[in-house]
C-alpha positions as CSV (number, residue, x, y, z in Angstrom):
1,X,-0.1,-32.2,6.1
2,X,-3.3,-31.7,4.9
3,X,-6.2,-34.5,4.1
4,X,-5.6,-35.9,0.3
5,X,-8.5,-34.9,-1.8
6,X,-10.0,-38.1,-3.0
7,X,-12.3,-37.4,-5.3
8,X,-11.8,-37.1,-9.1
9,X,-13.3,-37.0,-12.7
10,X,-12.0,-39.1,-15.3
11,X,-13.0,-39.3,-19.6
12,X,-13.7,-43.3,-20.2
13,X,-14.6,-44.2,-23.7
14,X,-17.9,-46.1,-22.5
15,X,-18.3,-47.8,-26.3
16,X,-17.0,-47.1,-30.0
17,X,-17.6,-43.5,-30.7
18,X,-18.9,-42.9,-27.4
19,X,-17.2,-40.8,-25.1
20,X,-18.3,-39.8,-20.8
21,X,-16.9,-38.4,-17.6
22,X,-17.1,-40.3,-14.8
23,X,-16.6,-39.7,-10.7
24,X,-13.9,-41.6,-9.7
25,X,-12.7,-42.2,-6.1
26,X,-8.5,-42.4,-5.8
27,X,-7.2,-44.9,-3.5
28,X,-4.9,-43.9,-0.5
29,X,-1.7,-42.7,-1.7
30,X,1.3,-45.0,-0.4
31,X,4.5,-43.6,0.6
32,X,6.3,-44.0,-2.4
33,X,3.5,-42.1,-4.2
34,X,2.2,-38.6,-5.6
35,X,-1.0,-37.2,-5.7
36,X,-0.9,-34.8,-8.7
37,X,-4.0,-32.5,-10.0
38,X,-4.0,-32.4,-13.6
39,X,-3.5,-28.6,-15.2
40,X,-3.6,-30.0,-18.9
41,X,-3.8,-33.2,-21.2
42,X,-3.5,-33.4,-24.7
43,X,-5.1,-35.7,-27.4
44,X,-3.0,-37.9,-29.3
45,X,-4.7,-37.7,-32.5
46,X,-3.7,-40.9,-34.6
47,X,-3.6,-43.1,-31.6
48,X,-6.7,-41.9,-29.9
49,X,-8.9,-41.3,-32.7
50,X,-7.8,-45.0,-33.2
51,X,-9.2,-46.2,-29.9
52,X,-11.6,-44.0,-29.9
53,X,-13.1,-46.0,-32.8
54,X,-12.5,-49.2,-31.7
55,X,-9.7,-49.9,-33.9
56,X,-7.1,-51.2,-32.2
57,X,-6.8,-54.5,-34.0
58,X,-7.4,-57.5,-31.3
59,X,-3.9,-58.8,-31.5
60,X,-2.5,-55.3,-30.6
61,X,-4.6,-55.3,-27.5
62,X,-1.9,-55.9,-25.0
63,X,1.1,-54.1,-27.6
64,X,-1.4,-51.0,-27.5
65,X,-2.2,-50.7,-23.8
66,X,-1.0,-46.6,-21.7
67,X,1.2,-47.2,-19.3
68,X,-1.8,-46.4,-16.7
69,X,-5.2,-47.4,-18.8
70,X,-8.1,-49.1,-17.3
71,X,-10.6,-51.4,-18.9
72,X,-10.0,-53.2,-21.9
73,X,-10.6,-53.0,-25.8
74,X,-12.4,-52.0,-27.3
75,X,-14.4,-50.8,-24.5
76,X,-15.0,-49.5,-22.1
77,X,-11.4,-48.3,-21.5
78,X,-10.1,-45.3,-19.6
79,X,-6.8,-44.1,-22.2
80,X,-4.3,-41.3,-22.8
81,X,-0.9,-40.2,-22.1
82,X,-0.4,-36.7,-22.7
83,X,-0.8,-35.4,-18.8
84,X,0.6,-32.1,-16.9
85,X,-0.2,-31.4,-13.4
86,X,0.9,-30.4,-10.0
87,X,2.1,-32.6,-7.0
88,X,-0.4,-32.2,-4.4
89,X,1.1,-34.6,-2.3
90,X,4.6,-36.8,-2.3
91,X,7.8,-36.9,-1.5
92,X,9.6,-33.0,-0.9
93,X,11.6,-32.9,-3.3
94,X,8.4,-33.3,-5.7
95,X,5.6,-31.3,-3.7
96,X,4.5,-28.4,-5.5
97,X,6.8,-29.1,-8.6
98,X,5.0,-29.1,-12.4
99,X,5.4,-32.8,-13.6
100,X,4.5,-34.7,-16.4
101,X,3.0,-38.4,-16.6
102,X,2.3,-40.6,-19.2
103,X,-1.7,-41.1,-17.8
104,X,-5.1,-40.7,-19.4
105,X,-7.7,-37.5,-19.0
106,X,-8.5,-37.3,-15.6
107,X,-8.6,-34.3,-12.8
108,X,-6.8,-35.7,-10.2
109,X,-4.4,-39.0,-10.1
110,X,-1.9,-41.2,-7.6
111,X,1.1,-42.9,-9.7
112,X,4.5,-43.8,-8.0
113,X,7.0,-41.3,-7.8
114,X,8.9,-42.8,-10.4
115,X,6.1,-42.8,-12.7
116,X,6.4,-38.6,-13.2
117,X,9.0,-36.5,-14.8
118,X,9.4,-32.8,-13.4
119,X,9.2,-30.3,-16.0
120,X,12.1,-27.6,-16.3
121,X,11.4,-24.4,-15.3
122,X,12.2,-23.0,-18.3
123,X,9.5,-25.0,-20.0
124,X,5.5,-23.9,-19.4
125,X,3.1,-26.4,-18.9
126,X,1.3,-25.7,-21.6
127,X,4.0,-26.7,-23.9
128,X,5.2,-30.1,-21.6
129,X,1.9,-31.9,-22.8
130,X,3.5,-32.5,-26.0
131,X,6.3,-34.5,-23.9
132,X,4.9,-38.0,-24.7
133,X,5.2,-36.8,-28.8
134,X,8.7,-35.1,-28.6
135,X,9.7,-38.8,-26.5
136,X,8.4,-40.7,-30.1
137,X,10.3,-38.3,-31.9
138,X,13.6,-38.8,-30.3
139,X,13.3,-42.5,-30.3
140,X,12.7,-42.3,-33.8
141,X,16.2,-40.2,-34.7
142,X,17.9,-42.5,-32.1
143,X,16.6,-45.7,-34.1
144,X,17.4,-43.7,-37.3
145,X,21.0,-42.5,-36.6
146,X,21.0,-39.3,-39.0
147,X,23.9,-37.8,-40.3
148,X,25.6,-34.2,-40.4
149,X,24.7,-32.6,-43.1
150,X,21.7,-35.2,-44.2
151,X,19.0,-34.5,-46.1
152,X,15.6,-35.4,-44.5
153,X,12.2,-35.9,-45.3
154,X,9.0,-36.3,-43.1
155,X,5.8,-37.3,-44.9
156,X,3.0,-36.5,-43.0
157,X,2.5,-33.7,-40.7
158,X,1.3,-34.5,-38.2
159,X,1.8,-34.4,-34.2
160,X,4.4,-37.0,-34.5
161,X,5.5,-36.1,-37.9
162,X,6.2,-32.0,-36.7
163,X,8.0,-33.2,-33.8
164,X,10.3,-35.1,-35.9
165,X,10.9,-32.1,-38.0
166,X,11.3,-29.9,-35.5
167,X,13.9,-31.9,-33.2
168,X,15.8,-33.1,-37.0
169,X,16.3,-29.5,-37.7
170,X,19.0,-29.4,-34.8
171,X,21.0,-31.3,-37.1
172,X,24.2,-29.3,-38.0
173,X,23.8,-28.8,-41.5
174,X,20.7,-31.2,-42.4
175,X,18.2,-29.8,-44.6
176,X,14.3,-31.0,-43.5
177,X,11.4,-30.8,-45.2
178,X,8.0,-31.5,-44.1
179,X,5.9,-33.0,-46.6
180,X,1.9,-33.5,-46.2
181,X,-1.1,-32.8,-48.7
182,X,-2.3,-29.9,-47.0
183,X,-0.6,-27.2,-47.9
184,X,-2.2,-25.1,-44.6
185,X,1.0,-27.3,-42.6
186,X,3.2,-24.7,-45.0
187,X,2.7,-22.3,-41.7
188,X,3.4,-24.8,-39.5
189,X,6.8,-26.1,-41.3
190,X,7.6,-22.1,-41.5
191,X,7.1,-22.0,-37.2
192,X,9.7,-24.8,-37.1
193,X,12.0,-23.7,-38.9
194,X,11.7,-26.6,-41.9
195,X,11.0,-26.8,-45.4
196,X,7.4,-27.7,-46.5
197,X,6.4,-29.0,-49.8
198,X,3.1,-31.6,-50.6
199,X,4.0,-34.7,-52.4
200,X,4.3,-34.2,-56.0
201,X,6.5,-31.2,-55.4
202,X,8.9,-32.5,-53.1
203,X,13.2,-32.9,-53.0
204,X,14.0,-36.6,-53.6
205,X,18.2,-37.6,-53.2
206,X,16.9,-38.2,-49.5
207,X,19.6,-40.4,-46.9
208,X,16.4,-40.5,-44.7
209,X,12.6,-40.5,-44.9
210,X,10.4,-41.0,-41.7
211,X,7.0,-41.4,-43.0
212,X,3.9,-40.7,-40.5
213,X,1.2,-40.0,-42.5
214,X,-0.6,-43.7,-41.7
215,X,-1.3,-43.7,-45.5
216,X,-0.3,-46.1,-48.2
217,X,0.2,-43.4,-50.3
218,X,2.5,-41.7,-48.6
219,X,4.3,-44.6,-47.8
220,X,4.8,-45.2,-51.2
221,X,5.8,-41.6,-51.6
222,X,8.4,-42.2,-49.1
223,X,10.2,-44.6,-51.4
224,X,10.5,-42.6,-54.0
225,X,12.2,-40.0,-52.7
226,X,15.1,-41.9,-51.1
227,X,18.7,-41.9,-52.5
228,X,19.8,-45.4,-53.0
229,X,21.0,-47.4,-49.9
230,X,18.3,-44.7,-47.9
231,X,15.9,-45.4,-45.3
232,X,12.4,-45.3,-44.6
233,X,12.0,-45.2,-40.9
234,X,8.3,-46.0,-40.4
235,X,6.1,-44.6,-37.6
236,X,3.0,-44.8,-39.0
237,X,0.3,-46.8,-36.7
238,X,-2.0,-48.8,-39.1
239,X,-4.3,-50.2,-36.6
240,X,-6.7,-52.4,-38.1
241,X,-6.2,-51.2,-41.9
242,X,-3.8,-53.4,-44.4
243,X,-1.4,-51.5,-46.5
244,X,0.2,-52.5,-49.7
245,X,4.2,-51.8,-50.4
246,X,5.7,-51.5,-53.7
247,X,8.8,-53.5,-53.5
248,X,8.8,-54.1,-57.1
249,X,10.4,-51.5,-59.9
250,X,14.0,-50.5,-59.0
251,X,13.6,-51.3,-54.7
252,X,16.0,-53.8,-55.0
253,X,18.3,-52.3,-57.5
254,X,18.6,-49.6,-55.6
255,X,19.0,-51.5,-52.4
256,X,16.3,-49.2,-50.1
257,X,15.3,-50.0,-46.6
258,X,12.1,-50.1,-44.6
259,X,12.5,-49.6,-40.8
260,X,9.6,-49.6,-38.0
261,X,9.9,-47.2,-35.0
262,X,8.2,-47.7,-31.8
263,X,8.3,-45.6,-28.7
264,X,7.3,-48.2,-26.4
265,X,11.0,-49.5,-26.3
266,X,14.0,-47.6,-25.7
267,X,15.9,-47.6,-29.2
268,X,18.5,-50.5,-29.2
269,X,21.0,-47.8,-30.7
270,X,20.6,-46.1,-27.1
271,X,19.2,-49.0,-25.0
272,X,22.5,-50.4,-22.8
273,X,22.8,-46.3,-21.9
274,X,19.8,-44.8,-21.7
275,X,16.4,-45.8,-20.6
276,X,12.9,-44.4,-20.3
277,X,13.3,-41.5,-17.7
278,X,16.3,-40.4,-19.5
279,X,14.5,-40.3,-23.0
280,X,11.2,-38.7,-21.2
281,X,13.9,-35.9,-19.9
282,X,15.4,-35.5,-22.8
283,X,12.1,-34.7,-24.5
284,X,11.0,-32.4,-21.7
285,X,14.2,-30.5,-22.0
286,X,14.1,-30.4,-25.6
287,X,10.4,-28.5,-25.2
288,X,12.1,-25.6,-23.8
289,X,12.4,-24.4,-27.7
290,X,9.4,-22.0,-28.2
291,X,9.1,-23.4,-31.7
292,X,7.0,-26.5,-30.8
293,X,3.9,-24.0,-29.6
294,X,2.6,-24.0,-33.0
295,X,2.1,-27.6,-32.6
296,X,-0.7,-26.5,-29.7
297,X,-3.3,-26.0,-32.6
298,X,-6.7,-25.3,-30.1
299,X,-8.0,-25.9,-26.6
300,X,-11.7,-26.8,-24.3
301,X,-11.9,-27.7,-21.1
302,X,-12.0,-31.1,-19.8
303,X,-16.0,-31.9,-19.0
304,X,-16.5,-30.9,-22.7
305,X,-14.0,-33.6,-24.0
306,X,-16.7,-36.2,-24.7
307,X,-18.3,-34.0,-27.3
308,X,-14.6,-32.5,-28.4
309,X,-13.2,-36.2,-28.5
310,X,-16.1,-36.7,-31.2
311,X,-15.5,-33.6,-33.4
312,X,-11.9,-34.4,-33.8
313,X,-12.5,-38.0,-34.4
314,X,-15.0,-37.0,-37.3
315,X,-12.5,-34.5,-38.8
316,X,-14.8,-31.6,-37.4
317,X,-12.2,-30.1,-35.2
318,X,-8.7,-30.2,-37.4
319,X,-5.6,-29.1,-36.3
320,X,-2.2,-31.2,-34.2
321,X,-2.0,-31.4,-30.5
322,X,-5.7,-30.3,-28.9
323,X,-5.2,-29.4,-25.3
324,X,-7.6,-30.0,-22.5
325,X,-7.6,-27.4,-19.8
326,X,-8.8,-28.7,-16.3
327,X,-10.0,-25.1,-15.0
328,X,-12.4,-23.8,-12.2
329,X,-15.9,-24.1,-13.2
330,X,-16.1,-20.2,-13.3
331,X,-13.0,-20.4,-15.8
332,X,-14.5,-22.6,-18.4
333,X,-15.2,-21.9,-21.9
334,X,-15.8,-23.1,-25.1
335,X,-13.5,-24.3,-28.1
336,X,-10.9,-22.4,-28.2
337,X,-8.4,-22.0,-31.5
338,X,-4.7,-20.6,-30.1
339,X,-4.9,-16.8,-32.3
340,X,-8.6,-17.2,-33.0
């Protein structure tokens, strides 16, 4: 077998606002272990423009931490979890196989076996990076419990909130909509295979409403467009920000429900019989559906992601899932927009 390359480069946010790449050395991989070389990441918008500005409120700090971060907020911390790569080195049955982890930017890595989920074949790896997403989303329809034949709202979309759409719509007989202010999603909504409409315009007499837009307002608009006895299943990550609810007016009377969602437990409506690697394969299986490429909205390569990290942070560089590409130098290139 050949010698383990040990060398790496990894993004660390150094302080607030301020992204680098550093030169990391990996440890010796043990023998329950993989070495895999990183072929794309993505950047999880709402949580990592969050860190990325240093607002991950203090008593979230330990609630908040990736499965495989280093450092500490606010900084400097080493974060992410959108990662596709190839197994350099491990056990057979995982040599040479695509996988996906739940680690941050970085070139190369060493994680336990256990830690990474082979990707189907059927499924490219450009598409698996939105794994850690599509995982949220299917916790969120396992805590929500929809119906045949429901009809669904998602307010806001975003990563999150297209993922939801997209796996709802497999609903027998469910009608989805996608709602968000900009009506540029329409296109988006149209790729899925969903409804779109912005908030004034769209269908109340809702069962279900999953809100991700991490705004007050469209909380708000979330409870208005409920049936009675319907559900707002909340996935919205505030951070640092307080948000006001309306429970005055007809909440009562009409007997609505607020519900948070959060990935980093297995749903208790699934828990006793399914657990983590189960929902990661699920999601990874699910990805297999062509549809969820429109959420792959541009792509740079990694040593730029300091600057690129920045522009989407500042609303510069718009768009859902940005992928990083971790490409020979003589490969690389600038921004790139997928039809652009």
């Amino acid at each position: 077998m050949k010698p383990v390359e040990r060398s790496a480069r990894a993004f660390w946010l150094r302080a607030p606002g301020e992204g680098e790449v550093r030169s990391v050395i990996l440890p010796e991989p043990g023998p329950d272990e993989v070495v895999v070389r990183t072929l794309y990441s993505g950047i999880s918008r709402g949580t990592e423009n969050l860190v990325f500005r240093g607002g991950v409120p203090e008593s979230q700090h330990e609630v908040m931490r990736a499965p495989f971060q280093e450092g500490d907020f606010p900084a400097p911390v080493k974060y992410g979890y959108l990662n596709v790569g190839a197994v350099e080195h491990g056990p057979p049955d995982l040599l040479g196989r695509t996988v996906f982890c739940l680690y941050p930017h970085q070139t190369r890595y060493v994680v336990p076996a256990g830690a990474v989920t082979p990707v189907p074949d059927n499924v490219p790896a450009e598409r698996a990076v939105l794994a850690g997403t599509v995982e949220t989303a299917v916790n969120a329809l396992w805590d929500a419990g929809p119906l045949i034949g429901d009809r669904i709202a998602v307010v806001g979309a975003g990563m999150v909130g297209c993922s939801v759409a997209a796996v709802a719509a497999g609903i027998p007989g469910v009608r989805v909509q996608l709602v968000d202010v900009d009506p540029a999603r329409a296109a988006v909504a149209e790729a899925l295979g969903v409804g779109f409409a912005q908030p004034g315009q769209a269908e109340a007499g809702c069962d279900l409403v999953v809100h991700a837009s991490a705004t007050e307002e469209g909380l708000a608009r979330s409870l208005e467009l409920l049936e009675p006895e319907g559900t707002v299943l909340e996935l919205s990550w505030y951070g640092d920000r307080r948000v006001s609810l309306p429970l005055g007016e007809a909440f009562h009377s009409r007997r609505l429900v607020v519900r948070g969602s959060q990935v980093g437990t297995v749903s208790p409506n699934r828990r006793t019989r399914r657990g983590f690697a189960d929902r990661m394969s699920l999601a990874l299986r699910l990805l297999a559906d062509a549809r969820f490429d429109a959420l792959i909205t541009g792509q740079s390569d990694f040593e730029d992601l300091p600057r690129v990290m920045g522009l989407v942070a500042d609303g510069e560089l718009s768009g859902l899932c940005h992928r990083i590409a971790y490409r020979p130098a003589q490969q690389r290139g600038a921004v790139h927009r997928p039809g652009g």
